[in-house]
N, C-alpha and C positions, 0 to 999 in steps of 0.2 A: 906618788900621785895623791895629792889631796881631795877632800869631798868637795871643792867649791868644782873641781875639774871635771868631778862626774856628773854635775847639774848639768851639761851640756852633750850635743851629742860627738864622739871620737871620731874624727876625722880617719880613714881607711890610712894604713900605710903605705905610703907609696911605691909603686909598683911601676914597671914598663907598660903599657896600654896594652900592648900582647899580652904579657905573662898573667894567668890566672893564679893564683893561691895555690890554689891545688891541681893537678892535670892527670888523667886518667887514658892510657893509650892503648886500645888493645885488650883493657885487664879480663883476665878469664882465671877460675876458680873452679878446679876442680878434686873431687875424693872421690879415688877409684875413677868408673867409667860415667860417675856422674857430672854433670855440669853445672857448679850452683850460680856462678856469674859468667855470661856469654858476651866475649867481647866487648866491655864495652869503652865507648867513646867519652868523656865527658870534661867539661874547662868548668871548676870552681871559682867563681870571683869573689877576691879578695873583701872582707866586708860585709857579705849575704847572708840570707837567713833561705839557705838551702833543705827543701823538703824532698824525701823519696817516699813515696807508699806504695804498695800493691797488696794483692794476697799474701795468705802466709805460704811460704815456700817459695816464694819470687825471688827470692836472693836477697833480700834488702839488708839483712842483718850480716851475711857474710860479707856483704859489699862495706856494711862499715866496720866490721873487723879490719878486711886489709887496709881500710884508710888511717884506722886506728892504730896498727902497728899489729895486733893481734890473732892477725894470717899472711900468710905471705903469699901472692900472687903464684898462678903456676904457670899462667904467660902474661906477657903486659910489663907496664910500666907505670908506677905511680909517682907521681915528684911533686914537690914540695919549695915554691918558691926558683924553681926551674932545675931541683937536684934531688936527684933520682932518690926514693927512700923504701926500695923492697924491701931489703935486707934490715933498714933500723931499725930497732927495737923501741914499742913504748916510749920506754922512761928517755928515750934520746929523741924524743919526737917534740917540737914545741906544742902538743897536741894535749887535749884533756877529754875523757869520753864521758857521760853522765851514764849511770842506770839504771834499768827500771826500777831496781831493788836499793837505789839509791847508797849501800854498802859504806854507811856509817857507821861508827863503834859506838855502839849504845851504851858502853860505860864510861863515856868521856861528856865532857862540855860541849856547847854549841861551838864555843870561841877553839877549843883542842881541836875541835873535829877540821874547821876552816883550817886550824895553822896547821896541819899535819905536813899537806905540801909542802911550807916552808922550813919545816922544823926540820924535814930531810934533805932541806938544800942547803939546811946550816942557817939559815939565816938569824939574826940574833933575837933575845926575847921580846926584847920593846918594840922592835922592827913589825914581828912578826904580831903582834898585838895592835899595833896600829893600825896593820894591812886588814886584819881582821873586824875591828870595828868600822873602818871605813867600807867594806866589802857587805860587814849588817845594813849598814845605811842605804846602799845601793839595792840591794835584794828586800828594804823595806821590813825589817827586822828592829826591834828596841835595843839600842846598845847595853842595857840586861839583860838581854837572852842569852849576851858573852860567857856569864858565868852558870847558864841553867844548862841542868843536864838534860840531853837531845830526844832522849825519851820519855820526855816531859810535854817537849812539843807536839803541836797538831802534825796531820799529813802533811799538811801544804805548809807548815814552818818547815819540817824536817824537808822538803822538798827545797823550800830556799838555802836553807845549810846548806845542801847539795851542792846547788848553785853558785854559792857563796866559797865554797872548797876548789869546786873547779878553777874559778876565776882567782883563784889566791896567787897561782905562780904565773899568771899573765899571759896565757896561751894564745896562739896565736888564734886556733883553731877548737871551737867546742863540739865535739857529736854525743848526739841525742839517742840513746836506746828507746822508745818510746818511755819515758820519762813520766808522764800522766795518768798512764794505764789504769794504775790503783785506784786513784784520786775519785770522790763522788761526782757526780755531775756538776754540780753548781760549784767547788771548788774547782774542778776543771778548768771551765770557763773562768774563771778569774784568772788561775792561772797561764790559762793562754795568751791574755792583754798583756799579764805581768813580764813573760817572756819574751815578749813582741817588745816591750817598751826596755825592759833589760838589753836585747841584745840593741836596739836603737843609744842606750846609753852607755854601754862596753867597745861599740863598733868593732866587735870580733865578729869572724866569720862562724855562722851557724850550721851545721850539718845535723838534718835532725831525721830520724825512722819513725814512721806511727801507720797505725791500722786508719785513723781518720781522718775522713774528709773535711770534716770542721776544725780539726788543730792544722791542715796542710792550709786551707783556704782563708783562716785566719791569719797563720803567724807568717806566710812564706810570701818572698820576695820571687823564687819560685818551684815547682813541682817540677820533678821525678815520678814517673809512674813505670814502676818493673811490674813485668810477666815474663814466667820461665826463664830467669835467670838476664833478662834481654832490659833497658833501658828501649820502652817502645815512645814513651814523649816526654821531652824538658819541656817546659815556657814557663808565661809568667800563672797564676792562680786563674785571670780573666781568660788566659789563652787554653789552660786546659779547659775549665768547664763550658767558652764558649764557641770552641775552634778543636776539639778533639780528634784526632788524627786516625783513630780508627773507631769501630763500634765498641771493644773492651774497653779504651778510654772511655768512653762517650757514659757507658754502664757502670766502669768502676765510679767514676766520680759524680756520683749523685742519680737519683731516678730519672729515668728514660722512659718514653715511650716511644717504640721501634717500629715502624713499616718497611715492610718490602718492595724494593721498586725495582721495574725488571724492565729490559729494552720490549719495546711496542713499536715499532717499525722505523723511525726517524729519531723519537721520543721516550718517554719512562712510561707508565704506569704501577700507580697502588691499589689491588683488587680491592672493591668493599667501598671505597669513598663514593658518595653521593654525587660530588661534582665531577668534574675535570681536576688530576691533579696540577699544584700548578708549583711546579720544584725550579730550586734556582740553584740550578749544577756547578762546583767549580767546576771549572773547562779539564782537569785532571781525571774527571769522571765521565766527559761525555763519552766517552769513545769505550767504557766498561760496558762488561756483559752484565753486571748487579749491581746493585747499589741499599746500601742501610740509609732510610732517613731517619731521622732522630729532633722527638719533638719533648723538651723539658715539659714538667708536668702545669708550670708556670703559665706557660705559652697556649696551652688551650685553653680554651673559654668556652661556656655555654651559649648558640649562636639561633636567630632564628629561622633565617633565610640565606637565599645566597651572596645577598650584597655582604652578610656580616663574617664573614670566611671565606679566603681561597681555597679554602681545602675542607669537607666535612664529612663527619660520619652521625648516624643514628645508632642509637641505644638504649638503655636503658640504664639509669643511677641505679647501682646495687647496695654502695654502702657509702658512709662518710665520716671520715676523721677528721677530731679535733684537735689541730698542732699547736694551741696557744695563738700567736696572732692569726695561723692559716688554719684554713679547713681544706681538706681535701677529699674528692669526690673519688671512686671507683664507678669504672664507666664500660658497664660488658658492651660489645659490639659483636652479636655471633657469637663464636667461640673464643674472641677475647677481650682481654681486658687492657684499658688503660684508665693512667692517672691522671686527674685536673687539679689543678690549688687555683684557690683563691685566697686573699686577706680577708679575715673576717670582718671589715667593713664592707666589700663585696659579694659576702656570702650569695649562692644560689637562691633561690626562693622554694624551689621544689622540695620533694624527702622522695627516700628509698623506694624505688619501684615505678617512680616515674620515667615516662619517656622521654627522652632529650638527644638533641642535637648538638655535638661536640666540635668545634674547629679550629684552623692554625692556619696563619698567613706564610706564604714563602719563605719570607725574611724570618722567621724565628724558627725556620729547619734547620738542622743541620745533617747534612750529607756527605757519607763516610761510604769506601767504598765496603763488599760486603764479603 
């Protein structure tokens, strides 16, 4: 592979329109009478920049062990290009895992650390020196960091080594131990673009694990969200935060504010609002005895009347944060509280301790059953 070929982005390899990359049947994981992964179902396509997140203890890390070679399933099936690979070991996998601790040898070079992969496939000295400069280039590294030793480097160089190592023996398949974790804020953020835009100019398949909502929502094509060992929703990034399939989606992935809406004889009702609620049910939900609605903190606005809200409530502003472009309001209502943002060019006009009337149209609820 040359560098004029990685200016471009890598076409996926071709596959049967069926066959996923990776395919996941049934897998279940368990030590003793615990169960860390429950059944699950899941088709990796070939090519993807696949994200899992949940809590800790959701399973997410042993789920990429057995993908990794790592663990071996204790029922299930996992295969690999349509053949079956419980049993394979790692180093037999065309697979590569990043992680968190990145597990460089800090008395070697930048350039040692990339070739190591090659260097135990045999591959010859000059080969293996090419692949590696070519590989800096790609991960945006100076082709004299070849010769600097790695503990020389920043986080986020030593983080592209990483990178740069994985991708040396041309895997088919990269998974991600939460890989960023370390990293300060604002390198973070860089390096999330950086990953997003690598794995768009590698066209390898991405498997990645993280605690957060901003590197899943940034770099993924799409989200995995585990609870209790269970795969409770795939889609794409748009589809989880705006279409969440239960109320623990709805809450893992970013701030909510939650009403209770209960059947009232034909209809719903939410105790507390000023008006009439006015809920736009999927038809999956009319015929439930509960229901969560879920309003982003986005989506309410400070209102003054009834024309300006389907739906309100009174309060009173208790507090307010300043998030860089947004501000966001804390809004008690009774005994609770919800959140509003706005952009600080729509800042409120009010301060703490004023009274206010908070609202949300239909269309920006979302309703999960409860």
């Amino acid at each position: 592979m040359t560098a004029t070929a990685l200016a471009a982005p890598k076409a996926p390899s071709p596959l049967p329109e069926a066959l996923p990359i990776l395919q996941l049947v049934g897998v279940r994981k368990t030590f003793g009478a615990f169960a860390a992964v429950e059944r699950i179902d899941l088709d990796i396509r070939d090519g993807e920049f696949l994200t899992i997140v949940g809590p800790s203890g959701s399973g997410k890390t042993t789920l990429l062990r057995m993908l990794a070679g790592m663990e071996a399933p204790s029922e299930g099936d996992i295969s690999l290009r349509g053949v079956r690979i419980n049993e394979t070991p790692p180093a037999r996998r065309p697979t590569c895992l990043v992680f968190q601790s990145l597990a460089l040898f800090p008395h070697k070079t930048v350039g040692e650390n990339i070739e190591f992969p090659l260097k135990v496939k045999k591959v010859a000295g000059a080969a293996r020196k090419a692949r590696a400069l070519e590989l800096l280039r790609l991960v945006q590294l100076p082709e004299s960091y070849y010769a600097k030793n790695v503990m020389q480097c920043s986080g986020g160089e030593r983080q592209r080594v990483a990178l740069a190592r994985a991708l040396a023996y041309d895997p088919d398949v990269l998974f991600f131990d939460e890989p960023l974790s370390a990293l300060d804020y604002k390198l973070k953020k860089v390096m999330e673009k950086e990953l997003k835009d690598l794995h768009r100019l590698s066209g390898k398949t991405f498997v990645y694990i993280t605690h957060s909502l901003e590197e899943a929502m940034v770099m993924s094509d799409r989200i995995g969200v585990m609870r209790a060992g269970r795969l409770v929703q795939v889609g794409t990034p748009e589809e989880i935060y705006t279409r969440p399939s239960t109320k623990f989606v709805a809450e893992f992935m970013g701030e909510v504010n939650v009403f209770d809406a209960v059947r009232s004889g034909e209809g719903w009702r939410i105790d507390g609002l000023d008006g009439p609620a006015a809920l736009d049910l999927p038809p999956g939900l009319r015929t439930a005895d509960a229901a969560a609605v879920v309003v982003r903190p986005e989506f309410l606005r400070f209102v003054d009347g009834q024309a300006d809200a389907q739906n309100r409530l009174s309060g009173v502003v208790f507090n307010e944060y300043a998030l860089g472009s947004r501000i966001q309001y804390q809004v008690r209502v009774g005994e609770k509280t919800f959140l509003l943002e706005l952009s600080r060019a729509n800042a409120w006009g009010g301060k703490p301790g004023d009274a206010a009337t908070i609202g949300w149209d239909a269309r920006d609820a979302i309703v999960v059953a409860a």
